[in-house]
mmCIF file as Biopython writes it, N, C-alpha, C and O atoms, coordinates in Angstrom:
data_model
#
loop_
_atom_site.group_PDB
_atom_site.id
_atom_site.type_symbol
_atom_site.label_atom_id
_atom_site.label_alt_id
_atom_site.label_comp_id
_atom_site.label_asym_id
_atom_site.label_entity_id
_atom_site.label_seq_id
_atom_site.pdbx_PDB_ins_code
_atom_site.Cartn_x
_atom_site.Cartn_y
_atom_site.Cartn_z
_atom_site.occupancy
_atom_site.B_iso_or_equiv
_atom_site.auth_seq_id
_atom_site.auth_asym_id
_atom_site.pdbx_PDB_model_num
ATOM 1   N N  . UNK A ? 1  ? 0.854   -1.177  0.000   1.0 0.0 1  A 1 
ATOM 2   C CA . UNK A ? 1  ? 0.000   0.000   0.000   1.0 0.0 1  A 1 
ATOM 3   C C  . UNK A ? 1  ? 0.899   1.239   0.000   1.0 0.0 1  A 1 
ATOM 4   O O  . UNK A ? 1  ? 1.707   1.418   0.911   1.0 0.0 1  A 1 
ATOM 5   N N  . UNK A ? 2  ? 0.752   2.148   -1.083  1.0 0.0 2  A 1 
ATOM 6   C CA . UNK A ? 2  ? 1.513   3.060   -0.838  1.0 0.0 2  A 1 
ATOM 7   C C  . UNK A ? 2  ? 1.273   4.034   0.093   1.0 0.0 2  A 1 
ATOM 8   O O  . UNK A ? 2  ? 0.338   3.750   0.841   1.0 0.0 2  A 1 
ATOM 9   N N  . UNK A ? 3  ? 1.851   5.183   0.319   1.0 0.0 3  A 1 
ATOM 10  C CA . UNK A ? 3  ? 1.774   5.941   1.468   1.0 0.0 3  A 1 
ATOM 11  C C  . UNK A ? 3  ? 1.007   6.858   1.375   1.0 0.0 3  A 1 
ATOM 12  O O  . UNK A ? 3  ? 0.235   7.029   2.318   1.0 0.0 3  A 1 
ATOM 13  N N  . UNK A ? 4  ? 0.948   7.713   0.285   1.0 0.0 4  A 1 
ATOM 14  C CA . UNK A ? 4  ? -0.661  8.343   -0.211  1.0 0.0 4  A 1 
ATOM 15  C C  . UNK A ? 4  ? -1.898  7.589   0.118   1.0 0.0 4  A 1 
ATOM 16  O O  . UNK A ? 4  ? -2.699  8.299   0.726   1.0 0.0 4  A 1 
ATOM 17  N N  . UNK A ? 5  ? -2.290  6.418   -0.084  1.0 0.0 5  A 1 
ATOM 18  C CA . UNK A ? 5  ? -3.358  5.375   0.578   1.0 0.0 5  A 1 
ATOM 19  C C  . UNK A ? 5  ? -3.049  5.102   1.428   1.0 0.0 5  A 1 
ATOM 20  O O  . UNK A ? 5  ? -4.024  4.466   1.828   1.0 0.0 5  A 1 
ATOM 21  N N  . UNK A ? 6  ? -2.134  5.043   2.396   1.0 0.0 6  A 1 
ATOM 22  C CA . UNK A ? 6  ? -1.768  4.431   3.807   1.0 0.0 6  A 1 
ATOM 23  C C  . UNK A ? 6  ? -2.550  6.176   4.658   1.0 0.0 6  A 1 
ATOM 24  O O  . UNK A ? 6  ? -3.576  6.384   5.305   1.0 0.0 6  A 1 
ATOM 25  N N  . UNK A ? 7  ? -1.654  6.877   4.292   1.0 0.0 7  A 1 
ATOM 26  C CA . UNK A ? 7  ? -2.434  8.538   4.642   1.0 0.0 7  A 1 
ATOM 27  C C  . UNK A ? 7  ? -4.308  8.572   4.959   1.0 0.0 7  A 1 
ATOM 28  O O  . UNK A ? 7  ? -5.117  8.796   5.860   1.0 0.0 7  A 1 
ATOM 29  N N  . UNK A ? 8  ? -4.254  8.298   3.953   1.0 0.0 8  A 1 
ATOM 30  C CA . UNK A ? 8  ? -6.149  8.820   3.054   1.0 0.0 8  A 1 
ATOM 31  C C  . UNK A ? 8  ? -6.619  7.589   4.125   1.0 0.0 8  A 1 
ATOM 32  O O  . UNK A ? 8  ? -7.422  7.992   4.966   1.0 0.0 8  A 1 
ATOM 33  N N  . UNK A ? 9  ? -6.342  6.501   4.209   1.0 0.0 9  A 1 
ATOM 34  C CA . UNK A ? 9  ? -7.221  5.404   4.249   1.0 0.0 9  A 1 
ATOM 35  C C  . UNK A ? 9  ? -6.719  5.473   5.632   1.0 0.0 9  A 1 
ATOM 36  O O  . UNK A ? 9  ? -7.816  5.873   6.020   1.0 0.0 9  A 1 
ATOM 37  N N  . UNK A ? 10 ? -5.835  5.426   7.018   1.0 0.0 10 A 1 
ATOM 38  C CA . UNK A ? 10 ? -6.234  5.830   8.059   1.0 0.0 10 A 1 
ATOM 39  C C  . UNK A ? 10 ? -7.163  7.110   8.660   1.0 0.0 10 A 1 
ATOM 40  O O  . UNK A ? 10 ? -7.819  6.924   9.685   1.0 0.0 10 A 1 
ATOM 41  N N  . UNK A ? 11 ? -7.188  8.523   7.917   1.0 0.0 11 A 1 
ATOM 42  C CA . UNK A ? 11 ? -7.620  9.416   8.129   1.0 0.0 11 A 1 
ATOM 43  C C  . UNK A ? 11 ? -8.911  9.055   7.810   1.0 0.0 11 A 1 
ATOM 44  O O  . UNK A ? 11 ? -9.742  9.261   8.694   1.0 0.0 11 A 1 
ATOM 45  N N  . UNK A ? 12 ? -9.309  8.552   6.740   1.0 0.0 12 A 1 
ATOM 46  C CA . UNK A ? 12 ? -10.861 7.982   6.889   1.0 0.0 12 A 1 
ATOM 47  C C  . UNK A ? 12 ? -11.328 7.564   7.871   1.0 0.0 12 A 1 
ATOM 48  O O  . UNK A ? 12 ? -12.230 8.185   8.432   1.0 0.0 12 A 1 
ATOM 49  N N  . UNK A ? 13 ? -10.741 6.139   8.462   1.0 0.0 13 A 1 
ATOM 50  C CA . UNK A ? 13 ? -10.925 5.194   9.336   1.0 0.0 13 A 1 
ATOM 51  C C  . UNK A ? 13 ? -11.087 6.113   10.931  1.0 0.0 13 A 1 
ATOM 52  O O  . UNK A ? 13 ? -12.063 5.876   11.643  1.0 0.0 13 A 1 
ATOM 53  N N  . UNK A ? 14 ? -10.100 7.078   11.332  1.0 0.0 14 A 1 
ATOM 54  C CA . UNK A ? 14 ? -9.953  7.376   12.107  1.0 0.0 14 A 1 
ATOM 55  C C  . UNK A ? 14 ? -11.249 8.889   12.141  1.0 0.0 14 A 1 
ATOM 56  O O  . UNK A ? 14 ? -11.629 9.377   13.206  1.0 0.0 14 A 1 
ATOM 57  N N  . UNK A ? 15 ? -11.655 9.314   10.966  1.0 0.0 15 A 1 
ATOM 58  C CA . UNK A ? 15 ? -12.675 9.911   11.331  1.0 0.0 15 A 1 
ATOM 59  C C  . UNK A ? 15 ? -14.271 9.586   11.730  1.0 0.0 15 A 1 
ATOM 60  O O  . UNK A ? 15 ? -15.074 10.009  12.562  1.0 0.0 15 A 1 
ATOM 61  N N  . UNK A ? 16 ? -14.266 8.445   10.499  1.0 0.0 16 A 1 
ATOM 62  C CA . UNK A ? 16 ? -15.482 7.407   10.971  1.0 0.0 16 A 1 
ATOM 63  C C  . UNK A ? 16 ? -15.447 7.113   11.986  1.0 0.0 16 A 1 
ATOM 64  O O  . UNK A ? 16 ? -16.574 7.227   12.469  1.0 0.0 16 A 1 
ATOM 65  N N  . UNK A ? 17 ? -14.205 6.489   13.217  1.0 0.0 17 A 1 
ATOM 66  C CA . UNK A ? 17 ? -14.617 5.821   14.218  1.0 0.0 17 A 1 
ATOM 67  C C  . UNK A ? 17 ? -15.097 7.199   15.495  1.0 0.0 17 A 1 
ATOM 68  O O  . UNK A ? 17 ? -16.088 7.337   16.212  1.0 0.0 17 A 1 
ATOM 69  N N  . UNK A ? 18 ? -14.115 7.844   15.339  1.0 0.0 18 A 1 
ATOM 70  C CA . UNK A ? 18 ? -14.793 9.277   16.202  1.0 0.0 18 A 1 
ATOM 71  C C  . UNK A ? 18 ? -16.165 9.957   15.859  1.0 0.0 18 A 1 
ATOM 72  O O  . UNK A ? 18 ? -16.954 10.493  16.636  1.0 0.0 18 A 1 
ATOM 73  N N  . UNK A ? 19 ? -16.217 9.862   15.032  1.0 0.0 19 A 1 
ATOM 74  C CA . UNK A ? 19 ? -18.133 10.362  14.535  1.0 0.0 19 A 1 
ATOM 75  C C  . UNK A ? 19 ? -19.030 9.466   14.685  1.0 0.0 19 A 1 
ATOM 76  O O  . UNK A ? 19 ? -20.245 9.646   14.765  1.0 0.0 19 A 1 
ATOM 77  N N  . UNK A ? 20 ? -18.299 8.220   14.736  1.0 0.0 20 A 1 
ATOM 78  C CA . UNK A ? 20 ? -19.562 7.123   14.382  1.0 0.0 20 A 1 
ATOM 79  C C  . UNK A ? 20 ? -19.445 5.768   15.528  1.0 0.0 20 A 1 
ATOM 80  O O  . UNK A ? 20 ? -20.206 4.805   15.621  1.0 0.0 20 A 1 
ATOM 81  N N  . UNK A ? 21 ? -18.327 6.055   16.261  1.0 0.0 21 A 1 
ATOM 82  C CA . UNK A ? 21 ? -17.854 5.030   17.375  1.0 0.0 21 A 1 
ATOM 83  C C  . UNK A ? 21 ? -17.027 3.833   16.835  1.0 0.0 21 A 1 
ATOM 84  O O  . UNK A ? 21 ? -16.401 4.027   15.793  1.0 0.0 21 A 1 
ATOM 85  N N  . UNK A ? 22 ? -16.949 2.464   17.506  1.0 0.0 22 A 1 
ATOM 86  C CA . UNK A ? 22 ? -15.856 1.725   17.124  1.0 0.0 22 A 1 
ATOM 87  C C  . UNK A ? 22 ? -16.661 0.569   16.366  1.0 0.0 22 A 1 
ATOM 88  O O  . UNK A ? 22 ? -16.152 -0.502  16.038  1.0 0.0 22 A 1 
ATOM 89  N N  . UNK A ? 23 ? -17.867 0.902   16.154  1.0 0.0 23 A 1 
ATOM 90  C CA . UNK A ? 23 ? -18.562 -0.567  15.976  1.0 0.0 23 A 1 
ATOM 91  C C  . UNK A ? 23 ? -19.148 -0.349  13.922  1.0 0.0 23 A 1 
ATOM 92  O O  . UNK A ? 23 ? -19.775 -1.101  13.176  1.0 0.0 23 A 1 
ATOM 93  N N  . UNK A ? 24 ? -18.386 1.347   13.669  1.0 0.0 24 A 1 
ATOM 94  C CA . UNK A ? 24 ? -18.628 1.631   12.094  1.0 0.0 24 A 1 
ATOM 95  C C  . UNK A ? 24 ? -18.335 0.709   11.278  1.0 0.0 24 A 1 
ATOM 96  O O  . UNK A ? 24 ? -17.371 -0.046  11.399  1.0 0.0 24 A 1 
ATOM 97  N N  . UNK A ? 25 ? -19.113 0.699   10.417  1.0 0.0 25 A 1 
ATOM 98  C CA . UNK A ? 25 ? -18.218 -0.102  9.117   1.0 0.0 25 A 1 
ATOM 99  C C  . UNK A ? 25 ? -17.825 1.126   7.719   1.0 0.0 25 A 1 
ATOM 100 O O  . UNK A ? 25 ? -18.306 2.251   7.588   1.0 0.0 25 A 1 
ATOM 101 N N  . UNK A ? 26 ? -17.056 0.597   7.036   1.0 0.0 26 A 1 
ATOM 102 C CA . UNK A ? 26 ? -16.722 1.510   5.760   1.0 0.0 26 A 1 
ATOM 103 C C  . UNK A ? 26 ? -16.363 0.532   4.469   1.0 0.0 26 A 1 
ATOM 104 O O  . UNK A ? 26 ? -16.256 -0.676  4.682   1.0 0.0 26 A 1 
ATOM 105 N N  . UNK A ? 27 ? -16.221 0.935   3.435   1.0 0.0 27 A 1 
ATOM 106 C CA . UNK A ? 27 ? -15.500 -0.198  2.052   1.0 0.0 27 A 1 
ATOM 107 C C  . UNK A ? 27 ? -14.540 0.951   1.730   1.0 0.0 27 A 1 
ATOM 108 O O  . UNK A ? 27 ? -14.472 2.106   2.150   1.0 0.0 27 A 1 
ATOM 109 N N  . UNK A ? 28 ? -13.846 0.277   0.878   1.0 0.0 28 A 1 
ATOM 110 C CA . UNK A ? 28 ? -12.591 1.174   0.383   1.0 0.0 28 A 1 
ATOM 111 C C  . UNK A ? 28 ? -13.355 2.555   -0.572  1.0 0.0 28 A 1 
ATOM 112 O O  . UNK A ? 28 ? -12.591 3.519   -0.620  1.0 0.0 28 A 1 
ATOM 113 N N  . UNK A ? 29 ? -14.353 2.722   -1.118  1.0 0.0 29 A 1 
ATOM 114 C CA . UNK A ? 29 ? -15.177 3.556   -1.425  1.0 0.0 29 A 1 
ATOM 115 C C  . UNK A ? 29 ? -14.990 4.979   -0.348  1.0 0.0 29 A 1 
ATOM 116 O O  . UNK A ? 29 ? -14.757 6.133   -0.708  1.0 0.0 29 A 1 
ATOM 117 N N  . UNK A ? 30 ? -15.098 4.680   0.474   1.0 0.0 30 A 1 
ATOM 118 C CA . UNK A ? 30 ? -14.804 6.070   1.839   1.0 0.0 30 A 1 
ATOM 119 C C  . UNK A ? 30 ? -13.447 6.533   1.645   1.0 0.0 30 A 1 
ATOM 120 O O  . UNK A ? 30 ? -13.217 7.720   1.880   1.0 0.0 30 A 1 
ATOM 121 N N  . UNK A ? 31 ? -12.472 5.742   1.235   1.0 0.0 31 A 1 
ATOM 122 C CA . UNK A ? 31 ? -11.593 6.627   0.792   1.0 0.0 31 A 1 
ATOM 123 C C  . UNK A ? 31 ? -11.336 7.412   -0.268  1.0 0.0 31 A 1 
ATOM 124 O O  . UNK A ? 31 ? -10.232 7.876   -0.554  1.0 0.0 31 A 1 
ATOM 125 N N  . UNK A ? 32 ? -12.079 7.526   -0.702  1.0 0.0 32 A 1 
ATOM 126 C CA . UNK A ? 32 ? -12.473 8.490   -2.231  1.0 0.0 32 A 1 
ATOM 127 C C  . UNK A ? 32 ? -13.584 9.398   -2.134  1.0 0.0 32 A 1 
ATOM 128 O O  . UNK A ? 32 ? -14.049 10.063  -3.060  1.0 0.0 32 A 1 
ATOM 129 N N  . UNK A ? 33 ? -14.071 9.366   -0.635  1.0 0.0 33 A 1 
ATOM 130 C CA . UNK A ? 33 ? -15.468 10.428  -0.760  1.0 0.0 33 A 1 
ATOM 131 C C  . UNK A ? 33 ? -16.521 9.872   -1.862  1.0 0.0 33 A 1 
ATOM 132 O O  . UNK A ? 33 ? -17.342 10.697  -2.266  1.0 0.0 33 A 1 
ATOM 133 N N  . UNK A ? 34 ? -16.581 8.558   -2.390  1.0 0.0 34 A 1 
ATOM 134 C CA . UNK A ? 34 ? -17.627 8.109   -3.261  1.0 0.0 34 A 1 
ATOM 135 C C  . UNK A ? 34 ? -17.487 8.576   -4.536  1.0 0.0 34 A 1 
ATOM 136 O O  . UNK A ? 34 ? -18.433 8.437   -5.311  1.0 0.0 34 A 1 
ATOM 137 N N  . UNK A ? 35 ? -16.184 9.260   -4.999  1.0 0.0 35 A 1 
ATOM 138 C CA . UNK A ? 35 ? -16.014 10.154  -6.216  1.0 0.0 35 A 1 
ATOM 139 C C  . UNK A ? 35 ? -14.495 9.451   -6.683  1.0 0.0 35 A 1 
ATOM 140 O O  . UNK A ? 35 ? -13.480 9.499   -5.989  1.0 0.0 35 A 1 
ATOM 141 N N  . UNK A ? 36 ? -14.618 8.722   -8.168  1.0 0.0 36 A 1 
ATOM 142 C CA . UNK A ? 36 ? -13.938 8.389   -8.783  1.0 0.0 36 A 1 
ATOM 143 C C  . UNK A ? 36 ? -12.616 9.494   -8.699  1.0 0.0 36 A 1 
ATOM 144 O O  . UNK A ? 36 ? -12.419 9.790   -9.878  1.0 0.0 36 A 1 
ATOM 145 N N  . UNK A ? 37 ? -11.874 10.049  -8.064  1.0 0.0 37 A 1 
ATOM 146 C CA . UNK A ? 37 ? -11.250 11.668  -8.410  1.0 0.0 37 A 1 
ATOM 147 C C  . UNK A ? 37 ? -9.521  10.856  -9.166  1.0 0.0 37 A 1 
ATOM 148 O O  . UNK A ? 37 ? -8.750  11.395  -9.960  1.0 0.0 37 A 1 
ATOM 149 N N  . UNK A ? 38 ? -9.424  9.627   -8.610  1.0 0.0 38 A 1 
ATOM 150 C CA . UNK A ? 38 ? -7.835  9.308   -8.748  1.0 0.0 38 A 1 
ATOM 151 C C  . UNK A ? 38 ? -7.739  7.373   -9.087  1.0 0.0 38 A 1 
ATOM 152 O O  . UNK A ? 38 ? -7.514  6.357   -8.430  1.0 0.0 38 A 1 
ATOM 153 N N  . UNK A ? 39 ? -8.107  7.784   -10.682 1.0 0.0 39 A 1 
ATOM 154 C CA . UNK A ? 39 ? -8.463  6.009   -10.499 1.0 0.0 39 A 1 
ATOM 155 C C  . UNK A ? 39 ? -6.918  5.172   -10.484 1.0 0.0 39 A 1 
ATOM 156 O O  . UNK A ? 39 ? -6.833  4.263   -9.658  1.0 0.0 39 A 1 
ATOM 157 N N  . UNK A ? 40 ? -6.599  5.244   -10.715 1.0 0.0 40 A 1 
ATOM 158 C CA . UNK A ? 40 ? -5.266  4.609   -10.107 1.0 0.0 40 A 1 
ATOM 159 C C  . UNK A ? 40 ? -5.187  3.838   -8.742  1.0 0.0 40 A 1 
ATOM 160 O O  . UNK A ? 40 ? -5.003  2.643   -8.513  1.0 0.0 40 A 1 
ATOM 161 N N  . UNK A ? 41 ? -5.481  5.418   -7.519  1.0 0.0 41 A 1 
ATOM 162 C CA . UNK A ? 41 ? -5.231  4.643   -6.521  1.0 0.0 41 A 1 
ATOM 163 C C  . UNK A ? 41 ? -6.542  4.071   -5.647  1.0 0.0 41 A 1 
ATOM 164 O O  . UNK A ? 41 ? -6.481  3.699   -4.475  1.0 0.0 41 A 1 
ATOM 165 N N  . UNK A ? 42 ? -7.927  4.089   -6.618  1.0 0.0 42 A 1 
ATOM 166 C CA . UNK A ? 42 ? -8.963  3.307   -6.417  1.0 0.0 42 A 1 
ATOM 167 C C  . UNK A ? 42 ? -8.544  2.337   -6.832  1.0 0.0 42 A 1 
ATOM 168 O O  . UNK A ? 42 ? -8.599  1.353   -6.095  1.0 0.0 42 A 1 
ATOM 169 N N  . UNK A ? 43 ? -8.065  2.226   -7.924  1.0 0.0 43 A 1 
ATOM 170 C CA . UNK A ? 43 ? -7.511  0.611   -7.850  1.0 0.0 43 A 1 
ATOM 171 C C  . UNK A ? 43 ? -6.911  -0.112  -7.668  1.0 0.0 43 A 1 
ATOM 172 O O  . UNK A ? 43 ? -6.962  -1.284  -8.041  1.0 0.0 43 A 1 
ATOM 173 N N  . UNK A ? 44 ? -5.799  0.696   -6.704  1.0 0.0 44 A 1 
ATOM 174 C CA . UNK A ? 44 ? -4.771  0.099   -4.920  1.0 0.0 44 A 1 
ATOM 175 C C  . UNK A ? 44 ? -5.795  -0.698  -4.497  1.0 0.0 44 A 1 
ATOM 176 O O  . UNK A ? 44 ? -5.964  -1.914  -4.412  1.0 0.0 44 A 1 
ATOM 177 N N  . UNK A ? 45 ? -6.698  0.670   -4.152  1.0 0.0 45 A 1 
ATOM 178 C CA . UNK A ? 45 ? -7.161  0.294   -2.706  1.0 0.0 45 A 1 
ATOM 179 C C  . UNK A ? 45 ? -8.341  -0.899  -2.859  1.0 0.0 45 A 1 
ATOM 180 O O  . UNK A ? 45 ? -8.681  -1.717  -2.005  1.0 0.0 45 A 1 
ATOM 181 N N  . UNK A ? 46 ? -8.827  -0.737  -4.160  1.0 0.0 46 A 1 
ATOM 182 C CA . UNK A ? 46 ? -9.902  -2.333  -4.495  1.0 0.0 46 A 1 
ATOM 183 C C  . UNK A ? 46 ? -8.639  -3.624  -4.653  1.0 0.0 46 A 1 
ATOM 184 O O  . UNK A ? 46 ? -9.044  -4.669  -4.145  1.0 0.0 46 A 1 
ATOM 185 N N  . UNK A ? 47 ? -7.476  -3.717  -5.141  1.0 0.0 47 A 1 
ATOM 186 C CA . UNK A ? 47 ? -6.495  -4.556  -5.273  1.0 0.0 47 A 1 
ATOM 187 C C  . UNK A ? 47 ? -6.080  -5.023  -3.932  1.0 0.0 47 A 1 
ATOM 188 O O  . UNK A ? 47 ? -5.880  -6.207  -3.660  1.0 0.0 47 A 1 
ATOM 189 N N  . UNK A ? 48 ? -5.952  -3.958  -3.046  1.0 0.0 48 A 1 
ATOM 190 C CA . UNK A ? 48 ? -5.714  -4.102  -1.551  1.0 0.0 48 A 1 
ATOM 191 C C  . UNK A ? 48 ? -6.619  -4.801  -0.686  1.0 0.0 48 A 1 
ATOM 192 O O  . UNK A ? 48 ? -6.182  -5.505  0.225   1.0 0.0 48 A 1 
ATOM 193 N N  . UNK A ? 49 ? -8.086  -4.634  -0.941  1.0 0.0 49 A 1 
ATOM 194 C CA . UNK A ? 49 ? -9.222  -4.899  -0.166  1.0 0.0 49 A 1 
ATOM 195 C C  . UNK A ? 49 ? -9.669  -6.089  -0.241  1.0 0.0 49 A 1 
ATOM 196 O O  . UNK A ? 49 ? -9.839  -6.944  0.628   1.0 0.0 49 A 1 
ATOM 197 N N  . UNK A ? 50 ? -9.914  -6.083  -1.749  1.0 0.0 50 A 1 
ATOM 198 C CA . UNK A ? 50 ? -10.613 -7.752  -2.612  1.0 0.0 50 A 1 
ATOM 199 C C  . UNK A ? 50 ? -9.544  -8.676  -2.356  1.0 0.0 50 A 1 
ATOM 200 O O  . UNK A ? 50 ? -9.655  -9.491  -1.440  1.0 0.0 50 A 1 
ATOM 201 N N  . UNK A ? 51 ? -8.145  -8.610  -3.343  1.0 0.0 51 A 1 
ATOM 202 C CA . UNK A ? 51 ? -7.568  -9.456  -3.749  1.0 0.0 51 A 1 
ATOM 203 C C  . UNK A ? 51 ? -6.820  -9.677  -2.350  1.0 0.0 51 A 1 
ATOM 204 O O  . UNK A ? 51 ? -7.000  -10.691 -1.674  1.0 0.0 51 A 1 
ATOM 205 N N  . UNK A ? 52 ? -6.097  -8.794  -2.037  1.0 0.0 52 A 1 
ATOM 206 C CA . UNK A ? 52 ? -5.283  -9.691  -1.114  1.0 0.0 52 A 1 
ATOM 207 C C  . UNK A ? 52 ? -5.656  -9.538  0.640   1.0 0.0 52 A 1 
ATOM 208 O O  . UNK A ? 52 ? -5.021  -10.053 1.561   1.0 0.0 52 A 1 
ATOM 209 N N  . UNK A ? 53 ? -6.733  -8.772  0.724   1.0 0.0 53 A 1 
ATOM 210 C CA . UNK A ? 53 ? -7.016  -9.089  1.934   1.0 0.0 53 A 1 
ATOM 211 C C  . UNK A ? 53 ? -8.926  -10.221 2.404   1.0 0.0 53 A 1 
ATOM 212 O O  . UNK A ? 53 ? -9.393  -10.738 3.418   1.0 0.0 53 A 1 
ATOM 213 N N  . UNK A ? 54 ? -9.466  -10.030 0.627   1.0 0.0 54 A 1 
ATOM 214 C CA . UNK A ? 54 ? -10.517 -10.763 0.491   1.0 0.0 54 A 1 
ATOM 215 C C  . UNK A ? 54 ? -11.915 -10.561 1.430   1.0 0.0 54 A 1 
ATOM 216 O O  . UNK A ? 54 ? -12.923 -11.207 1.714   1.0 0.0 54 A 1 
ATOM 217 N N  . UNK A ? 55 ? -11.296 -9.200  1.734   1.0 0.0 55 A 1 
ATOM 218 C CA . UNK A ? 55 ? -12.650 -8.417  2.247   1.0 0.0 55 A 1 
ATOM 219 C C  . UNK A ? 55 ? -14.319 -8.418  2.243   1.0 0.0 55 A 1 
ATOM 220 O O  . UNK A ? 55 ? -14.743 -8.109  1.129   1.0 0.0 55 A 1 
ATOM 221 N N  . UNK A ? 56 ? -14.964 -8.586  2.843   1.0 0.0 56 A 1 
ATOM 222 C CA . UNK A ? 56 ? -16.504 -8.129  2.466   1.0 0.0 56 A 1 
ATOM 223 C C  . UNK A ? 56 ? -16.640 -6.780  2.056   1.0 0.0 56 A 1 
ATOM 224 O O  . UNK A ? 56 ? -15.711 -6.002  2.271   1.0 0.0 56 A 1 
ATOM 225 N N  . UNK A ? 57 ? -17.541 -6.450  1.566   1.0 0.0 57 A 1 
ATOM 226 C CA . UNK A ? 57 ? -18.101 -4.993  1.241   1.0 0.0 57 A 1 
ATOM 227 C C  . UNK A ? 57 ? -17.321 -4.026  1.686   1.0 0.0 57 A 1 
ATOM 228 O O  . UNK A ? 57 ? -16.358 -3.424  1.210   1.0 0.0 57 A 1 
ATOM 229 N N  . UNK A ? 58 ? -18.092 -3.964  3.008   1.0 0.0 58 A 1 
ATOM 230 C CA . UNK A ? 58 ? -18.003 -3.326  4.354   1.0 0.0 58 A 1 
ATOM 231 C C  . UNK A ? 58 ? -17.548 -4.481  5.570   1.0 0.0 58 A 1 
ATOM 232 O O  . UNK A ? 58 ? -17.998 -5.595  5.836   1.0 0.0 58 A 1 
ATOM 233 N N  . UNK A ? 59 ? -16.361 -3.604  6.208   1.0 0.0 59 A 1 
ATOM 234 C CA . UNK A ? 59 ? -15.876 -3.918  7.086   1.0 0.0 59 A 1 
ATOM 235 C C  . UNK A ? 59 ? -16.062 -2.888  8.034   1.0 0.0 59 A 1 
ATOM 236 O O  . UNK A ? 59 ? -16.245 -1.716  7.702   1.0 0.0 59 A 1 
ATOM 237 N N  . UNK A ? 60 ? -16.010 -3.388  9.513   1.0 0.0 60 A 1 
ATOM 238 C CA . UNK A ? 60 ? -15.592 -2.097  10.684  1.0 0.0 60 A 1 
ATOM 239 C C  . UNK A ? 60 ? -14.387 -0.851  10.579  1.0 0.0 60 A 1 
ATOM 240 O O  . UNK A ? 60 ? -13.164 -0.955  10.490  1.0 0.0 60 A 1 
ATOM 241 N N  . UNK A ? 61 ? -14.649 -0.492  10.593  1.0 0.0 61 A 1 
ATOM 242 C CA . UNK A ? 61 ? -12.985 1.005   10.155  1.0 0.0 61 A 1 
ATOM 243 C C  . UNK A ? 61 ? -12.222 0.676   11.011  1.0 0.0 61 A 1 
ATOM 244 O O  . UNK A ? 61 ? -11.043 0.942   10.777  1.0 0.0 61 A 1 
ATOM 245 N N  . UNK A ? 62 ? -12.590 -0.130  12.535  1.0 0.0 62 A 1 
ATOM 246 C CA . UNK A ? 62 ? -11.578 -0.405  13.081  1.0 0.0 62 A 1 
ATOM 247 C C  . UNK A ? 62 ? -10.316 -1.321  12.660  1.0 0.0 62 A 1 
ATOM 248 O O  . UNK A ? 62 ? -9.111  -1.127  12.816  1.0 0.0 62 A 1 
ATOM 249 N N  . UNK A ? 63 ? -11.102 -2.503  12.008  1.0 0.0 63 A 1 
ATOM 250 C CA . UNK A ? 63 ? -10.470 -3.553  11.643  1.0 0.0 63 A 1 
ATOM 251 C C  . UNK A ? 63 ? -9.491  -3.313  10.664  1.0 0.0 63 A 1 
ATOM 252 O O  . UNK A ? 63 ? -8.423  -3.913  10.783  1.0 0.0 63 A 1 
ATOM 253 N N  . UNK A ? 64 ? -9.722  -2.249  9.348   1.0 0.0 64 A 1 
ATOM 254 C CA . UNK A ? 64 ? -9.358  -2.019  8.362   1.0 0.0 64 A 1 
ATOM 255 C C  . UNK A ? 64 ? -8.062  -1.113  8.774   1.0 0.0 64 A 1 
ATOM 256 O O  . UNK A ? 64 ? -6.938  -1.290  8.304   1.0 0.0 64 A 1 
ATOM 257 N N  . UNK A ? 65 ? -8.421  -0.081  9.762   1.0 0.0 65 A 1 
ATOM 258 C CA . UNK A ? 65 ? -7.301  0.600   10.322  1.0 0.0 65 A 1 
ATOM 259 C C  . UNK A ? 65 ? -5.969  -0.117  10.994  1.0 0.0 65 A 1 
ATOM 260 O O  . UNK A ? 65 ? -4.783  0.168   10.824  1.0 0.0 65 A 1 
ATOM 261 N N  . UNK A ? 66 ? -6.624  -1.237  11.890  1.0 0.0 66 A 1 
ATOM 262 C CA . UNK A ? 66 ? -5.767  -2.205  12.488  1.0 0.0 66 A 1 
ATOM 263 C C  . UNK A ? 66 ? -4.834  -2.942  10.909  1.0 0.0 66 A 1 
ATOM 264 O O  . UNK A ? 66 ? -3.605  -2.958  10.965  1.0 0.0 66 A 1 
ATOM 265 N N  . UNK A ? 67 ? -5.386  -3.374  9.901   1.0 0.0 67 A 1 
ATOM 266 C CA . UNK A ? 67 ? -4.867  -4.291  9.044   1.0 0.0 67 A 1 
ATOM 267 C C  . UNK A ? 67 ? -3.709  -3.293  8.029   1.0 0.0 67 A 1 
ATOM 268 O O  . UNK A ? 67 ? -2.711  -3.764  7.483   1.0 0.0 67 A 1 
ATOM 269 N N  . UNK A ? 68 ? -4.147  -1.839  7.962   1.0 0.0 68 A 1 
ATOM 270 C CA . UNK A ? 68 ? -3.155  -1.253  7.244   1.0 0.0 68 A 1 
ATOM 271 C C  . UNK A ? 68 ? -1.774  -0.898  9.029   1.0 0.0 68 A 1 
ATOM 272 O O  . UNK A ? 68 ? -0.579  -0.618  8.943   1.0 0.0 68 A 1 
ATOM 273 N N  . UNK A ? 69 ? -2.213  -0.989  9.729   1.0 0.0 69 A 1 
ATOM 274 C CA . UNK A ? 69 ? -1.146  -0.338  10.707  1.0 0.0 69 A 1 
ATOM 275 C C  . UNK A ? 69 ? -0.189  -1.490  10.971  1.0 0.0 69 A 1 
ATOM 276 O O  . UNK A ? 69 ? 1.023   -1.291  11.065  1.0 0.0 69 A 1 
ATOM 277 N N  . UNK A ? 70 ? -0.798  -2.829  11.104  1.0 0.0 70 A 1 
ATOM 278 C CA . UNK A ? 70 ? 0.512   -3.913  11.059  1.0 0.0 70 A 1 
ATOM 279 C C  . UNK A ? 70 ? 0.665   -4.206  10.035  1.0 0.0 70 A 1 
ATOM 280 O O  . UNK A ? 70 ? 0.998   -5.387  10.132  1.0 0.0 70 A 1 
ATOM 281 N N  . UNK A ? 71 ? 0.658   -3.906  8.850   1.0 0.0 71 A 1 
ATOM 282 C CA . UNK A ? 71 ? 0.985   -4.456  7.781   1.0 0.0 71 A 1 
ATOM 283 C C  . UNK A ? 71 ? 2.636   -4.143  7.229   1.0 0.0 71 A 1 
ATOM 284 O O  . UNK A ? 71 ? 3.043   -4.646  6.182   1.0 0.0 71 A 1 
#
């Protein structure tokens, strides 16, 4: 995961769980604000999600935060 998506995709995680508590879920979609803006690294972060971590939809932001921080 590069560090531009390592950035974006904790700052998501970490705003969802403060607005929304620890029990949120999110898909890699929240890191894009729902707006195609940078397809490239939408398709990190679907490469990241699907393929090698084999994700559901939606996961908790906690979990997702935890899986990019030990990674």
């Amino acid at each position: 995961m590069t560090k531009e998506l390592k950035e974006r995709a904790l700052a998501v995680c970490a705003d969802k769980i403060e607005k929304k508590g620890t029990n949120v879920g999110i898909s890699f979609y929240a890191f894009f604000q729902n707006k195609n803006d940078c397809p490239p690294l939408l398709m990190e972060a679907a490469t990241w999600w699907i393929q090698k971590h084999k994700l559901d939809h939606f996961e908790k932001a906690v979990k997702i935060k935890n899986l990019i921080l030990f990674e």
